[in-house]
C-alpha positions as CSV (number, residue, x, y, z in Angstrom):
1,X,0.0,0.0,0.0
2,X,1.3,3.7,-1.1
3,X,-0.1,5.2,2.0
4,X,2.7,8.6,1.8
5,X,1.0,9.3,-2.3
6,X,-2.3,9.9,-0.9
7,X,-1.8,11.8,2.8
8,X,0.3,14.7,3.0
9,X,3.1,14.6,4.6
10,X,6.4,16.5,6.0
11,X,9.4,15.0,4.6
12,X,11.8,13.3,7.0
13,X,13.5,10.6,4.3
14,X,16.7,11.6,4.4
15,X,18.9,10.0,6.8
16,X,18.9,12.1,10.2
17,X,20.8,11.9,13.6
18,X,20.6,13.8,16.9
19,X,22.3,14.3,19.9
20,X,21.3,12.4,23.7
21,X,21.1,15.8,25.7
22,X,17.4,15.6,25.7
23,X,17.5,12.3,27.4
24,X,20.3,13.0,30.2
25,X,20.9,16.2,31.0
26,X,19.6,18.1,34.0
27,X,19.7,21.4,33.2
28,X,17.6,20.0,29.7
29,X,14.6,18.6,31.9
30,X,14.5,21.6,34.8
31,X,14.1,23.7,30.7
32,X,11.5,21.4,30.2
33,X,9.3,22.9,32.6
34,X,9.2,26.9,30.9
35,X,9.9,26.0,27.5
36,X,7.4,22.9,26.7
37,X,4.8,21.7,29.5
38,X,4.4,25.0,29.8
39,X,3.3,25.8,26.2
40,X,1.8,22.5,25.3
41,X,-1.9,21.2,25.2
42,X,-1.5,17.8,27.0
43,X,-4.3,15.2,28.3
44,X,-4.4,15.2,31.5
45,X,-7.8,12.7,32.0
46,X,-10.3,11.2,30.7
47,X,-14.1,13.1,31.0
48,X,-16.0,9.9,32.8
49,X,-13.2,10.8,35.6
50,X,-15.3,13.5,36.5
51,X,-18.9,12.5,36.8
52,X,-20.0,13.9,39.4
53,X,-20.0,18.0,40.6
54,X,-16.8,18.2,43.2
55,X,-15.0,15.4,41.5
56,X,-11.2,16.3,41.3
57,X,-8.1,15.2,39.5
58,X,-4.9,16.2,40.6
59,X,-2.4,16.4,37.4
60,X,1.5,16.3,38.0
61,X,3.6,17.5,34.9
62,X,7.2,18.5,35.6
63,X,7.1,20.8,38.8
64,X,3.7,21.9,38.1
65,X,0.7,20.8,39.6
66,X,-3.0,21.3,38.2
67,X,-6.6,20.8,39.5
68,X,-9.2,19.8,37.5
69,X,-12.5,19.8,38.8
70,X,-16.1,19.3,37.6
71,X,-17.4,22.5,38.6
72,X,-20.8,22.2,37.1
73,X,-23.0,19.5,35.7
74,X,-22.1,20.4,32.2
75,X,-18.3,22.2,32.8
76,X,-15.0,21.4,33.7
77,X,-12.4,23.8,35.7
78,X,-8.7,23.6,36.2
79,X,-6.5,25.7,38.5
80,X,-3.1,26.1,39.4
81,X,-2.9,23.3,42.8
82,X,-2.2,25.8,45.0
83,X,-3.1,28.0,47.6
84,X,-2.5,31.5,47.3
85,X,-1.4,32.4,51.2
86,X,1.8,30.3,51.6
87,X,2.0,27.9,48.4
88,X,0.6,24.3,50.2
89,X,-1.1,22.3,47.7
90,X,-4.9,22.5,47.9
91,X,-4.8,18.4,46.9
92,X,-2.6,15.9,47.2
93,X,-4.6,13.6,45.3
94,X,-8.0,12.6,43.2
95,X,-11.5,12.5,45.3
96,X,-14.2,14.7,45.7
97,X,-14.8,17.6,47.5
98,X,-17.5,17.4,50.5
99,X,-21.0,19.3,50.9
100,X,-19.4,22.6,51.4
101,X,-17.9,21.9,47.5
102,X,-14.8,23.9,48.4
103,X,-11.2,23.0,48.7
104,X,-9.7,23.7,52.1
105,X,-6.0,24.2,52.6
106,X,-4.8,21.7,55.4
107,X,-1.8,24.4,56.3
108,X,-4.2,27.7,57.7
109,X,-7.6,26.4,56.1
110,X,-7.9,29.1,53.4
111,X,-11.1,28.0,51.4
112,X,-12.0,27.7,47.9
113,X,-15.1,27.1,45.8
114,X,-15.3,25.0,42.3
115,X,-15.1,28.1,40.2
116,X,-12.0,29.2,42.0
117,X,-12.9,32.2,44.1
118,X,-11.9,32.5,48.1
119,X,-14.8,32.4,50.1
120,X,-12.4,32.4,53.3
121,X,-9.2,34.0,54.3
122,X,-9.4,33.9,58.2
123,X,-8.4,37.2,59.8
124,X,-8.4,38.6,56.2
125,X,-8.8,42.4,57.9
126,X,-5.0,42.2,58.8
127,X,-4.3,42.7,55.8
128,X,-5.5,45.9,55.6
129,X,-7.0,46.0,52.2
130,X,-4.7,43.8,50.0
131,X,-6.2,40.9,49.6
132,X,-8.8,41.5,46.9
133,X,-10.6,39.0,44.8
134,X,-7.9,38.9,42.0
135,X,-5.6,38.4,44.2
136,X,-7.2,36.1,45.8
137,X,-8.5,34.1,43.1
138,X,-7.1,30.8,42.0
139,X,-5.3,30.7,38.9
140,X,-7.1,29.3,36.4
141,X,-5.6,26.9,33.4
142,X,-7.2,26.8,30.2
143,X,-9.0,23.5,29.7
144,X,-10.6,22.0,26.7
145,X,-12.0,18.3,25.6
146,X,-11.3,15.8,22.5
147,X,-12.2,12.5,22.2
148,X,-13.3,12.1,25.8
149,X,-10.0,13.2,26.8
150,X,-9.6,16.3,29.4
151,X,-6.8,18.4,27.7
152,X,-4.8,21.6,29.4
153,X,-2.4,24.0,29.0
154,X,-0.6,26.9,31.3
155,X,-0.5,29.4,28.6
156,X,-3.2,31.6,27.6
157,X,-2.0,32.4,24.7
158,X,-1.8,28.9,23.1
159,X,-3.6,27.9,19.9
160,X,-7.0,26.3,20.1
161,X,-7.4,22.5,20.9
162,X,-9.1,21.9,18.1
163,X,-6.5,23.1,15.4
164,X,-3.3,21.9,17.7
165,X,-4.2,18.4,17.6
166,X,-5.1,18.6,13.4
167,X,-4.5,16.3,11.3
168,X,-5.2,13.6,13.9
169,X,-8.3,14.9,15.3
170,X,-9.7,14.7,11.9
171,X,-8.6,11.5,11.2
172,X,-9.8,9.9,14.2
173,X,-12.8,11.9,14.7
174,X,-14.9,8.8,13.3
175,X,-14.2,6.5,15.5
176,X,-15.9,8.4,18.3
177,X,-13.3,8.3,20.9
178,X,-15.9,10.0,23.4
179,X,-17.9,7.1,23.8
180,X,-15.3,4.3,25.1
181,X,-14.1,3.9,28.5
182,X,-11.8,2.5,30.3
183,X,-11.2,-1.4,30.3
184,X,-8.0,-1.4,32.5
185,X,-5.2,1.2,33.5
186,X,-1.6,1.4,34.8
187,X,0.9,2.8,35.6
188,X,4.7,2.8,36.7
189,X,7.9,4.6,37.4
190,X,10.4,3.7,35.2
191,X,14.7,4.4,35.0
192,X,14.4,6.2,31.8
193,X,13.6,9.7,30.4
194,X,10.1,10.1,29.9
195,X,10.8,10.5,26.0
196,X,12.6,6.7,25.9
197,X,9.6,5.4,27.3
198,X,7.6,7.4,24.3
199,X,9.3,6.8,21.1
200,X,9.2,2.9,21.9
201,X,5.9,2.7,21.0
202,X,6.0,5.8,17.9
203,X,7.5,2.7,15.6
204,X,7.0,-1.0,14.8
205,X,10.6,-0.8,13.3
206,X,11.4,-2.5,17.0
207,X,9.2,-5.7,16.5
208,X,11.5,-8.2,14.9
209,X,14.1,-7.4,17.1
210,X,12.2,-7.0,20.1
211,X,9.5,-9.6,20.0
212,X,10.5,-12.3,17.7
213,X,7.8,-14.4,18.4
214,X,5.4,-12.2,16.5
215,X,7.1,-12.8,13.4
216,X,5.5,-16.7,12.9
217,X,1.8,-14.6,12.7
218,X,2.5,-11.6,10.3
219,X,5.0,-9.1,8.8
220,X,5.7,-5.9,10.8
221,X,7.2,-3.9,7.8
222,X,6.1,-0.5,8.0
223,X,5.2,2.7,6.9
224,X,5.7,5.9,8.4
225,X,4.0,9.6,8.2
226,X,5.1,13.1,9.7
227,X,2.4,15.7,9.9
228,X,3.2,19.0,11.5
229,X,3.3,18.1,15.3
230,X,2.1,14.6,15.1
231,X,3.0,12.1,13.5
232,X,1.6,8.0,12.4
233,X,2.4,4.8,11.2
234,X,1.1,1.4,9.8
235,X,1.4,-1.9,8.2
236,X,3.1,-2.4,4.9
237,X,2.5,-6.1,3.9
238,X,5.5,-7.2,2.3
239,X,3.4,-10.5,0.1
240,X,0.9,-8.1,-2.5
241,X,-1.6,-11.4,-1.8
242,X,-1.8,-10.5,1.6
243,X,-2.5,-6.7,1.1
244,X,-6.1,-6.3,1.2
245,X,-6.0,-2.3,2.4
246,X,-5.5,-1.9,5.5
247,X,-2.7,-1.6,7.4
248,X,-3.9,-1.9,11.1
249,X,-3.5,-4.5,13.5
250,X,-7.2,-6.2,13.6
251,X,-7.6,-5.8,9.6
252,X,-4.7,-8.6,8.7
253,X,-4.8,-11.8,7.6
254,X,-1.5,-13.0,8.7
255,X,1.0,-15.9,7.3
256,X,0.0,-18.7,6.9
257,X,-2.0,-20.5,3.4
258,X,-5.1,-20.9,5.1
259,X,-6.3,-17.5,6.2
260,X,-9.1,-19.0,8.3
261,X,-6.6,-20.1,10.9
262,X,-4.0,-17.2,10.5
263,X,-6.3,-14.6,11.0
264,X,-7.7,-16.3,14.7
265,X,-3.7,-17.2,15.6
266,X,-2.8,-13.1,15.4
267,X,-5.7,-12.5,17.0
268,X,-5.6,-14.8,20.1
269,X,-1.9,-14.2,20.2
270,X,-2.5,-10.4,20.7
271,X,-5.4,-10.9,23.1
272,X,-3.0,-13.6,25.2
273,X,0.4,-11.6,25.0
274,X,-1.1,-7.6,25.3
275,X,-4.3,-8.0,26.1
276,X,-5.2,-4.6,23.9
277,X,-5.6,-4.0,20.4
278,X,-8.3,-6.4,20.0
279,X,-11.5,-7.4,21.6
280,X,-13.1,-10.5,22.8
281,X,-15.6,-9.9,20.2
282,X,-12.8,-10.0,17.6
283,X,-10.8,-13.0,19.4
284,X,-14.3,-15.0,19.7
285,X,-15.4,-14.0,15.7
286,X,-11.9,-15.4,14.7
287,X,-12.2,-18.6,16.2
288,X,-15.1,-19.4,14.2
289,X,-13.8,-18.9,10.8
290,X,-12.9,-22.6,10.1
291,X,-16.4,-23.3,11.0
292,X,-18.0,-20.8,9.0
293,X,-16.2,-20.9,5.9
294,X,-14.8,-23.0,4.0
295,X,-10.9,-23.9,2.9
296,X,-9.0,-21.5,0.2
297,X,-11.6,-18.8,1.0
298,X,-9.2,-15.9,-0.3
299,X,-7.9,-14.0,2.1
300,X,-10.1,-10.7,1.4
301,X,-13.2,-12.7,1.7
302,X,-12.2,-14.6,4.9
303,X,-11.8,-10.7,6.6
304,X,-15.1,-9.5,4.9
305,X,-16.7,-12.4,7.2
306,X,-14.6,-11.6,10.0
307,X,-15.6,-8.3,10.2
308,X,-19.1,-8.8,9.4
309,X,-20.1,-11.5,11.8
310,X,-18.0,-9.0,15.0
311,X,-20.0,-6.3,14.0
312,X,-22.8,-8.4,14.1
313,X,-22.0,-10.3,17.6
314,X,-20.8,-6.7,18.8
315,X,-24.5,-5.7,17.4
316,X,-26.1,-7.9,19.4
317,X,-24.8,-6.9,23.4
318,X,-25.8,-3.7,22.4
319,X,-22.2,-2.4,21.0
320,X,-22.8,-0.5,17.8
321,X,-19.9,0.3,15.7
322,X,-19.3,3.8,14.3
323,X,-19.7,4.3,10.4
324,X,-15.7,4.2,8.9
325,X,-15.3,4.7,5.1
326,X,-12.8,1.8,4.8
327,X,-10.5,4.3,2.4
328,X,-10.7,6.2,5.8
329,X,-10.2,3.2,8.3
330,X,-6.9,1.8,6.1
331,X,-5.6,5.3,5.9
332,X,-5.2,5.7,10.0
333,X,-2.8,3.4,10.2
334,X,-1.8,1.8,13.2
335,X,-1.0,4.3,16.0
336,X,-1.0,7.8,16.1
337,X,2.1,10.0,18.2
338,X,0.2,12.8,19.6
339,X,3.0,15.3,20.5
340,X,4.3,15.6,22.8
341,X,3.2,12.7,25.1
342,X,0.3,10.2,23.7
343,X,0.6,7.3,22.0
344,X,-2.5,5.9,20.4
345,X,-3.4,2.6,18.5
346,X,-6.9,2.2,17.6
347,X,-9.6,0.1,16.5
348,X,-12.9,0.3,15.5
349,X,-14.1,-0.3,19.0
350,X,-10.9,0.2,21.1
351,X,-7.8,1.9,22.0
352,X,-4.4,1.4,23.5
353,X,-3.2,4.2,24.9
354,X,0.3,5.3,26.2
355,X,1.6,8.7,27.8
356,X,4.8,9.2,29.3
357,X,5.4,12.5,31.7
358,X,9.0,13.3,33.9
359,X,8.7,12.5,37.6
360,X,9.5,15.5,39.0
361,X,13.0,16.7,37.0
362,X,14.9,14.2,37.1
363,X,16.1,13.1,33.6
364,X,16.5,9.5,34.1
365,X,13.2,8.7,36.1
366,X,9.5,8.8,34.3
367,X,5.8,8.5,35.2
368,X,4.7,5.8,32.2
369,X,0.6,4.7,32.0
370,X,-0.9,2.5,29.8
371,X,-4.5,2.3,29.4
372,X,-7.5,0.6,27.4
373,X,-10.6,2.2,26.4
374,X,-13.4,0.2,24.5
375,X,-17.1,0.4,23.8
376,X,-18.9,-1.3,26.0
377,X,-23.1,-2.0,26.5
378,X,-24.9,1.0,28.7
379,X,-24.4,0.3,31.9
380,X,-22.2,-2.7,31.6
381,X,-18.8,0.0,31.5
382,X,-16.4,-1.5,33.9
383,X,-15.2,0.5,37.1
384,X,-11.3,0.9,37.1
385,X,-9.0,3.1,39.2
386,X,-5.7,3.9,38.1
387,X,-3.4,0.8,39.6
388,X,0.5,1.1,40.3
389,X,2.0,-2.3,39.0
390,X,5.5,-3.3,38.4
391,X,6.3,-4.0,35.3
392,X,6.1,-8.2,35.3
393,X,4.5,-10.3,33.0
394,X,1.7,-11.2,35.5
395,X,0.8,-7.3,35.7
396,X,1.4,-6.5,32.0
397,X,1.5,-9.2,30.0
398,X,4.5,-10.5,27.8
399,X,4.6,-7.9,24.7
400,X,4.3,-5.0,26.9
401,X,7.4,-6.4,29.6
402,X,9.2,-7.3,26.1
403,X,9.5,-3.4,25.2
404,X,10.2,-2.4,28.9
405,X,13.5,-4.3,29.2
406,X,14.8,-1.7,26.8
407,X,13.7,1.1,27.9
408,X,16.3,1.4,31.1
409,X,19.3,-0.1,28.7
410,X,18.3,2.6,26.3
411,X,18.7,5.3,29.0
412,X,22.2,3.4,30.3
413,X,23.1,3.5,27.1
414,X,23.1,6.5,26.1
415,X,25.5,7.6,28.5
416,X,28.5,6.2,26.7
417,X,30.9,8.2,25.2
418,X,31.2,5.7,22.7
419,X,27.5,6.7,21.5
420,X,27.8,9.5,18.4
421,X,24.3,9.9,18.6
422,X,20.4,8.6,17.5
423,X,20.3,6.8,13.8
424,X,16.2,6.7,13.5
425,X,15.4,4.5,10.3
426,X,14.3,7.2,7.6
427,X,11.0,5.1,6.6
428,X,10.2,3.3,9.5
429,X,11.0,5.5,12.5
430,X,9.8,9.0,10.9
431,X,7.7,9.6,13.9
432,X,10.9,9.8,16.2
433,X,12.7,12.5,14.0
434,X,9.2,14.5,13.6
435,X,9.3,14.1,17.5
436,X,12.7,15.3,18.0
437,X,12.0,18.3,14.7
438,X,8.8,19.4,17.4
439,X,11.2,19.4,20.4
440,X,13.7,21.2,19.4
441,X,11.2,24.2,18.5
442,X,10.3,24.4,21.8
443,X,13.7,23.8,23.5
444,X,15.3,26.0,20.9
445,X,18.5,23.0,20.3
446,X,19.0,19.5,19.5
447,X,16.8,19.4,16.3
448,X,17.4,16.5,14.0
449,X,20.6,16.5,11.5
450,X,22.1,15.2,8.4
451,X,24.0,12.5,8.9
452,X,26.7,12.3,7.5
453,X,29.3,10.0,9.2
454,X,31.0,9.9,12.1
């Protein structure tokens, strides 16, 4: 599939390297702070968070602390998390706020309500006058929503949501993000700068070497795209008979001459070894194929059925799939690299989803969560929590433990002085150099270069 002669795209195919301060140096992530969380629109939670009036998240980026609240039935706040007297933290965690609906201050019990305003400064006479409202008032964050996501961002100034997050809002705006909720949710502090834990998962370049096993269900040649900030990537079949346009993970028939059976082996495999990107819908539709159809059913017509009879079954509990123009569905690709810090493969009724953010400033330490949304039946939504969990193969599952082993050797390794610098494969790994292209516009150094030896 020519994916790059029908989506625009910035060129990146030359080959281009870049440096390792952005991954190691101090004085780089305390920069961080000013010149790029800052400035940025990030998520920072999802809406269904927030369901109720006084319902808080508490959102750590960098030094910086916000407080997003659901202020009103139909409106969501966020404020600077922290009091204006002496600087304590209003929260020092998610819940919800009591009757009263204000935040409290636990150091002199200064009192806030949900739209930020003090309604308590005790012995506020002493200060003669000074403390007026503005003054007083909590410092409010700008605060938009996409796809069910909570989005933020410190400066006023910034661009609209909407038109920071283009082409990929577009692109993924049909398959209705908003609706799906969360299956399961982790999270875990890892020995590695935030961006090493991000740009393993903005390529598939990392598969064969990574997880080898993969290779007996399918190619994992691939195609890459940079679009302005963001930037995406899919599956390139390298057998034309196994091409049947679409390059994501649940539209592939796999190796293997009967596609009957290859098609339920990737599909079990994935559900087994990741449990994400797929569904059991999917997983129990694939299974039936040698039932349902019969032997040297080409490959195209084996996924027709497959995706007919889950649509169907999905139909049926009360899932209904949103309307995809196939052209569309093959042209998203795999995963998306929102920038600067969400990872996103889709489905037609799921979503793995990665974002990485520093703990604190340290460059070799990062928050890292992993999540799954999904449509599921009204009312039959699951009730998840955000769950710390080390990252074993009983917590995470094999694939996922496979691509943290590298992440800490990564960060080691870059320390060498035998290491020149990043060599990010000019097809394949696109999104890393659009990532680095982004950064360095912010950071004002370390954009990508020529390479041109050593």
């Amino acid at each position: 599939m020519n994916i790059e002669s029908r989506i625009p795209n910035e060129d990146l195919s030359e080959p281009l390297t870049f440096g390792v301060e952005a991954y190691i140096s101090p004085e780089y992530a305390k920069a961080e702070g000013d010149r790029l969380w800052a400035k940025v629109w990030q998520h920072a939670c999802r809406v269904e968070e927030l369901p109720n009036v006084g319902d808080y998240i508490k959102y750590d980026i960098a030094e910086d602390s916000i407080l997003i609240v659901r202020s009103g039935p139909e409106r969501i706040r966020a404020f600077h998390n922290v009091c204006l007297h002496r600087g304590r933290q209003l929260v020092d965690g998610d819940g919800r706020c009591g009757p009263s609906q204000q935040f409290r201050c636990a150091f002199h019990g200064w009192r806030y309500g949900l739209d930020g305003e003090n309604s308590f400064a005790l012995d506020k006479d002493d200060w003669d006058g000074a403390l007026t409202p503005d003054r007083l008032r909590l410092r409010e964050v700008r605060l938009d929503c996409w796809g069910g996501w909570v989005w933020i961002n410190m400066d006023a100034d910034a661009m609209p949501l909407r038109e920071w997050l283009e082409p990929f809002a577009t692109m993924l705006d049909p398959f209705e993000l908003e609706k799906m909720r969360y299956r399961w949710r982790q999270r875990v502090i890892f020995d590695c700068n935030w961006k090493t834990a991000m740009e393993a998962f903005m390529e598939s370049y990392h598969v064969e070497g990574t997880r080898p096993q993969l290779l007996k269900y399918a190619d994992f040649y691939t195609w890459s795209v940079a679009h302005e900030r963001h930037s995406y990537h899919g599956f390139e079949e390298r057998n034309a008979e196994l091409d049947i346009s679409s390059s994501n993970t649940i539209i592939r028939a796999g190796r293997g001459s009967d596609a009957r059976k290859s098609i339920a082996d990737l599909q079990v495999e994935v559900m087994e070894t990741v449990n994400a990107s797929t569904t059991q819908t999917f997983v129990d539709a694939s299974l039936r194929l040698v039932d349902e159809l019969p032997e040297n059913t080409p490959p195209g017509e084996v996924m027709a059925h497959f995706l007919e009879r889950a649509k169907a079954d999905d139909a049926a509990r009360g899932v209904i799939w949103p309307e995809i123009d196939p052209d569309h569905f093959a042209a998203s690709g795999i995963a998306w690299n929102v920038f600067p810090n969400l990872s996103i493969q889709h489905g037609y009724t799921f979503a793995l989803c990665y974002r990485a953010r520093p703990h604190g400033i340290d460059p070799d330490k990062c928050v890292f969560e992993a999540s799954v949304i999904e449509l599921f039946p009204k009312g039959e939504e699951p009730k998840t929590e955000w769950i710390y969990a080390e990252p074993t193969e009983e917590n995470w599952r094999s694939v996922l433990v496979q691509d943290f082993r590298n992440m800490a050797a990564v960060q080691r390794g870059m320390k060498s002085r035998a290491f020149p610098g990043m060599l990010p494969n000019p097809k394949q790994e696109r999104p890393v150099s659009n990532f680095h292209r982004n950064l360095s516009r912010f950071m004002g150094a370390g954009a990508p270069r020529l390479l041109d030896g050593i």
